[in-house]
N, C-alpha and C positions, 0 to 999 in steps of 0.2 A: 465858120467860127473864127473868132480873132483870140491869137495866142500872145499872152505877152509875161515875160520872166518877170515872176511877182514878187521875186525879192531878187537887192542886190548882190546879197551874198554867195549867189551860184553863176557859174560859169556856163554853164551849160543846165539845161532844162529839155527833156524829151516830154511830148504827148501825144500819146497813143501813137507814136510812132511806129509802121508797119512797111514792109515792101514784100508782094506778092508777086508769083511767079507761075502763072497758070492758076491752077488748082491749092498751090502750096505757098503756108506763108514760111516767106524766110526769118520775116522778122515778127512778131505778133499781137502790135499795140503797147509796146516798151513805154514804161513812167520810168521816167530818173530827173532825180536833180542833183548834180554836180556841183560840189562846192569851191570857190577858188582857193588855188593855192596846194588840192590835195592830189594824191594820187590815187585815180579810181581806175581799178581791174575790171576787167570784163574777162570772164572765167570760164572756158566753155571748151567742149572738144571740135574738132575742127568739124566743120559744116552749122553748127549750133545758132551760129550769125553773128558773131561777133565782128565779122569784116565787113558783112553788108550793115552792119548798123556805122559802123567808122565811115564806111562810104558815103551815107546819107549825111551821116551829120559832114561829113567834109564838101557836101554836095558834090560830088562826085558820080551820085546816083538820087532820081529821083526816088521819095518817098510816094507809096501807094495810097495812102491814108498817113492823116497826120503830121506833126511838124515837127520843130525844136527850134530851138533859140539859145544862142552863142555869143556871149555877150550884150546881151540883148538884141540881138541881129535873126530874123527869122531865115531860116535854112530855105524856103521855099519864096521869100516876099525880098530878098535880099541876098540872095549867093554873094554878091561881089564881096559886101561889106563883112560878111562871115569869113570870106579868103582872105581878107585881110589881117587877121584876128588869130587864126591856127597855120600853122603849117604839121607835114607830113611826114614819119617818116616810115616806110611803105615795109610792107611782108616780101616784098623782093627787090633787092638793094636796087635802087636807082642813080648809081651813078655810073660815070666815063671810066672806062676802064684803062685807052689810052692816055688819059689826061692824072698830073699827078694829084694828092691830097690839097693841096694849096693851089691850084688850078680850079678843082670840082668847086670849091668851097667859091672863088670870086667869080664863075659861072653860076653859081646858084643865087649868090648875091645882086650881080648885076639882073636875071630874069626876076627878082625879088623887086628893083626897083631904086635896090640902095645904091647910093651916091659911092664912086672907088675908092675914097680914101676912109670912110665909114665901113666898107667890105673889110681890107685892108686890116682893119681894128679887130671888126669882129671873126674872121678869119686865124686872126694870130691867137686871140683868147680863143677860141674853140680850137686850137690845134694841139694847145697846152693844157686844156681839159679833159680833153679827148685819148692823149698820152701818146699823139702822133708826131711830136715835134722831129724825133730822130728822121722821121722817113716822109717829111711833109713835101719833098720835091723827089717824091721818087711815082713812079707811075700805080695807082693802084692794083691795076690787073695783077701788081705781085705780092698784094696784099695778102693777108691769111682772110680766111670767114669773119673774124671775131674783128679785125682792125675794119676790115668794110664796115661792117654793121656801126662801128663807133664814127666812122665816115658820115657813115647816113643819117645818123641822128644828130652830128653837128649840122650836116645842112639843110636838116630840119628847123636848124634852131638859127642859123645865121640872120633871119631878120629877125630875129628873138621876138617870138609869138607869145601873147601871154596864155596859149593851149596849144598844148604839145601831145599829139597822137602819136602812140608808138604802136604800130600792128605788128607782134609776134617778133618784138626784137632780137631775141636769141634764138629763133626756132632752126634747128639744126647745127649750133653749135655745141662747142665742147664745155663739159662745167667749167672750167678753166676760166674759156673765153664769156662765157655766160656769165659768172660770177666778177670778171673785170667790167664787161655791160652796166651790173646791177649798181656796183662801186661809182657808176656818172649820172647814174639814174635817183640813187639817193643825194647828190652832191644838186639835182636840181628840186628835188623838194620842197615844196612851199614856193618857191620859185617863179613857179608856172604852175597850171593847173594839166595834169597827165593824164589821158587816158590810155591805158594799158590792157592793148588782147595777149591773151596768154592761155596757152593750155597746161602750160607746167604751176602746177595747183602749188610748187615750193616757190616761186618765183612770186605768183599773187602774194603769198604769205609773206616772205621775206621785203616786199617793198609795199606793196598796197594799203591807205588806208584806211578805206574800205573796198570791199568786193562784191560785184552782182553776178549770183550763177547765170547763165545761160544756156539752155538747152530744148534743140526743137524749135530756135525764134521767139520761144518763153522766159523771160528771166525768173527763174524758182525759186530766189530767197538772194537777199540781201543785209551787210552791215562789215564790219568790221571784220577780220579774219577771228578775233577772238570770238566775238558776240556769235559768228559761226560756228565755230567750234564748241562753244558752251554750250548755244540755246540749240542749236539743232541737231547734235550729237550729242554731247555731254560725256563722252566715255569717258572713264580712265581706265590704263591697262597696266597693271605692276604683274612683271615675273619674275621669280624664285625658283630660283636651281637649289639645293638642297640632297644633300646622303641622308640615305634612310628617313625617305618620306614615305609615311604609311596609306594605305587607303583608306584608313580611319580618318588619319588625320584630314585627306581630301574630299570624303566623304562629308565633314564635319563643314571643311568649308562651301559646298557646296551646298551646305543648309543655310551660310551666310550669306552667302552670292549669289544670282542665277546662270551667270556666265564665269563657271570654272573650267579650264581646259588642261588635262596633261598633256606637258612636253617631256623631250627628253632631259631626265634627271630634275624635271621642275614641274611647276604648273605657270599657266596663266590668268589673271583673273582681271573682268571686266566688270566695270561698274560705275553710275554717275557718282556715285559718292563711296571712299575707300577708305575705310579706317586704317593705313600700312601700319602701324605700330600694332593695333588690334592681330593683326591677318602675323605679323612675324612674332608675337610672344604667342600666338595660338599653335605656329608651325613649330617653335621651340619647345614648347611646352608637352609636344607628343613626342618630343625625343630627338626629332631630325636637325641638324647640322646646316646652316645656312651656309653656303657659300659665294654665291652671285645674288644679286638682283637689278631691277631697271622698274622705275616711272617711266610710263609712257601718257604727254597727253594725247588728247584726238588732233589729227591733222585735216587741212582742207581734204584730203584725199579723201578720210574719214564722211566728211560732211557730202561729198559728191557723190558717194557711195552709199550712204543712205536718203539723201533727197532721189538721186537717180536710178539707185538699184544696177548701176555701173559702174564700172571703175574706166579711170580716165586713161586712154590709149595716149600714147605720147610717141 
């Protein structure tokens, strides 16, 4: 069968992309179409395939079935020309650890191809981007976690690819460092087109967008983090702490709701649709005393935990 990305507008295009392994698929006939420019997550707990699919499309690994195309570059009829087109920046930092920040970076350049005084350039802006200028000749190995990781994804990006794979860029840092990560990851936005493995379902949310669950080598639902959370959960959760809340009165709302819960000194209530104005002149109105309360919408966690009937290990 001959595969070719039928419109310009996508960066990447998977079909029925699969890699098997014995008996077991890792990946299991994946459709995506990748739009340039955006950021697309790929969401899944760790073994789900999320890295065997980054490896395929980076040809790194053959596919069992099926193809993709990367800028219009067939993953399987054309490795070279797809290498050309993405770089990497890997789930386990790759770089010199005796070698300093500004060392890795014109090593990675020159195996890239670029000319030294073009390294040179794009080395100095990624050092400045990256928030490494203070310690750019000092040796990495005395780096923290979180300053590696930003190492890696500039030399990721030194032949400035227009698709940029980040596999699990924060995975084992601190929010801190994670949250500095996310800060160079929004600044490349539009930019480049990203695909981003992540198991931390706040991380998909906060930069992605859109996101494809993953689970099993199955992608189970797909779209925006909203569109996720709306259409395939839909909850809301408002709670109210309150003095002298009767069991009348919670009785009563449990004829409104299906999903009321008491907590300590409150209740919690679930539902696609909340009238809060309705639900707090109903709790006043039996006497009780508002004192706290909270909106809550539904989170990815929310969404993985009803499409999966798991909640995600991190």
């Amino acid at each position: 069968m001959n595969y070719v990305t039928i419109e310009n507008n996508y960066s990447i295009q998977t079909f029925d992309l699969t890699k098997k392994y014995k008996d077991q698929n890792a990946v299991n006939g994946i459709n995506l179409a990748i739009k340039r420019g955006e950021v697309f997550s790929l969401l899944g707990p760790n073994g789900a395939g999320k890295t065997t699919t980054i490896q395929m499309l980076c040809c790194l690994l053959k596919p069992t079935a099926g193809t993709a195309t990367i800028m219009g570059y067939d993953i399987k009829k054309n490795p070279s020309a797809v290498k050309e087109v993405i770089d990497i920046s890997p789930q386990e930092t790759a770089i010199a650890g005796h070698l300093t920040a500004w060392e890795n970076l014109m090593l990675m350049g020159g195996i890239n191809g670029l000319k030294k005084e073009e390294t040179k350039k794009r080395a100095k802006e990624l050092i400045e981007l990256m928030g490494l200028a203070e310690r750019a000749n000092e040796q990495v190995q005395n780096f923290s976690g979180g300053m590696q990781r930003r190492l890696s994804i500039a030399m990721a990006l030194i032949s400035d690819p227009p698709v940029l794979f980040l596999d699990e860029p924060t995975l084992g840092l601190d929010p801190q460092a994670r949250r500095a990560i996310w800060k160079h990851i929004e600044h490349l936005k539009e930019k480049k087109t990203i695909i981003l493995t992540t198991h931390y379902l706040e991380e998909a949310d906060a930069l992605a967008d859109r996101v494809a669950i993953i689970s099993e080598g199955n992608i189970i639902a797909i779209g925006t983090p909203k569109e996720l959370k709306n259409d395939i959960y839909g909850m809301r959760t408002v709670v109210i702490k309150a003095q002298k809340l009767s069991s009348t009165c919670i009785e009563g709302l449990k004829e409104m709701y299906l999903s009321v819960r008491e907590i300590d000194d409150g209740i919690e209530i679930k539902a696609r649709e909340l009238n809060f104005d309705e639900i707090v002149d109903y709790i006043r109105s039996s006497g009780a005393k508002i004192e706290w309360f909270s909106m809550e919408e539904p989170s990815l966690d929310d969404v993985f935990l009803s499409l999966t009937g798991k909640e995600m290990i991190k």
